[in-house]
SEMAR-980390 format. One record per residue (C-alpha): residue in one letter; z, y, x. Coordinates in nm, 3 decimals. Example, Ala and Ser with C-alpha at 12.3 -4.5 7.8 and 13.67 -1.06 7.14 Angstrom:
2
   residuo        c3        c2        c1
         A     0.780    -0.450     1.230
         S     0.714    -0.106     1.367
***
This chain:
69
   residuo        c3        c2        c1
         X     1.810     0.200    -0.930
         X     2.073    -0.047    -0.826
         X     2.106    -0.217    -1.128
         X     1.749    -0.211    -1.165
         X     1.698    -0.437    -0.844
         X     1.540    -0.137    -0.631
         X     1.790    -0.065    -0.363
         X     2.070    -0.219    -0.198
         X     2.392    -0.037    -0.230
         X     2.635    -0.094     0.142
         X     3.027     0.021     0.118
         X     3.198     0.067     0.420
         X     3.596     0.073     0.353
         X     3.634     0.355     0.597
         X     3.838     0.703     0.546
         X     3.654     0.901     0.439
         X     3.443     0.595     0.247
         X     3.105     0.563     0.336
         X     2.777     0.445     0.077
         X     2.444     0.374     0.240
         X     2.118     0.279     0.059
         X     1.826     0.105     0.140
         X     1.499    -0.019    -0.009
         X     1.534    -0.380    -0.183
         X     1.209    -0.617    -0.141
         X     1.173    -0.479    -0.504
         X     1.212    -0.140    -0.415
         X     0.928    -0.157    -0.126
         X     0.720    -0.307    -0.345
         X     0.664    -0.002    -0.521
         X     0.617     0.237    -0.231
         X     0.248     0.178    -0.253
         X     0.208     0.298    -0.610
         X     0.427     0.606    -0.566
         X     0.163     0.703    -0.257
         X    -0.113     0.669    -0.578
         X     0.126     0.905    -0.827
         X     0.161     1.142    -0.529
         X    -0.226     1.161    -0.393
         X    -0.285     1.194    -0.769
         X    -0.072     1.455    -0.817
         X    -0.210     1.665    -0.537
         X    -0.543     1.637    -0.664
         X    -0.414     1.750    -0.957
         X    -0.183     1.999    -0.894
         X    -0.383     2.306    -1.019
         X    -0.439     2.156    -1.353
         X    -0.071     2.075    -1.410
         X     0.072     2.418    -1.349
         X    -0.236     2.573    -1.551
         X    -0.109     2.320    -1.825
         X     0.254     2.402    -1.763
         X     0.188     2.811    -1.796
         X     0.004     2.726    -2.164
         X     0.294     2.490    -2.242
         X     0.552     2.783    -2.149
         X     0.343     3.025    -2.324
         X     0.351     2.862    -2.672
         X     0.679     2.756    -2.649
         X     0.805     3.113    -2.608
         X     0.557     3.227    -2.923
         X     0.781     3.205    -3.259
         X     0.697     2.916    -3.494
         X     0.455     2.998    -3.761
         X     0.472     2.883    -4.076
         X     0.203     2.591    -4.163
         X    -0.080     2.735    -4.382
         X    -0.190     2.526    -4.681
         X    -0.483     2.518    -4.901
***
């Protein structure tokens, strides 16, 4: 997220070394759309798990062979 312009990386040359992080101008400029994902996915919620236990459910069935003709 560094490299990606999204926080701001601080060293400290202190023993033990210290690394603090902070939002970039970049980086609060997305704040607003991760509240959207979030209220979204709380809305949501009891779809995704219903669609996660059918996922997990057919991936534990073995493969069947494809029918033809």
């Amino acid at each position: 997220m560094e490299r990606d312009g999204m926080v701001i990386r601080t060293i400290y040359p202190t023993i033990p070394p210290r690394v603090e992080y902070e939002l970039s101008p970049l980086g609060h400029s997305v704040v607003a759309l991760m509240e959207g994902i979030e209220s979204w996915s709380e809305k949501h919620v009891a779809e995704i798990m219903t669609a996660r236990e059918r996922y997990d459910l057919r991936a534990a069935e073995e493969p069947r062979p494809v029918q033809t003709g």
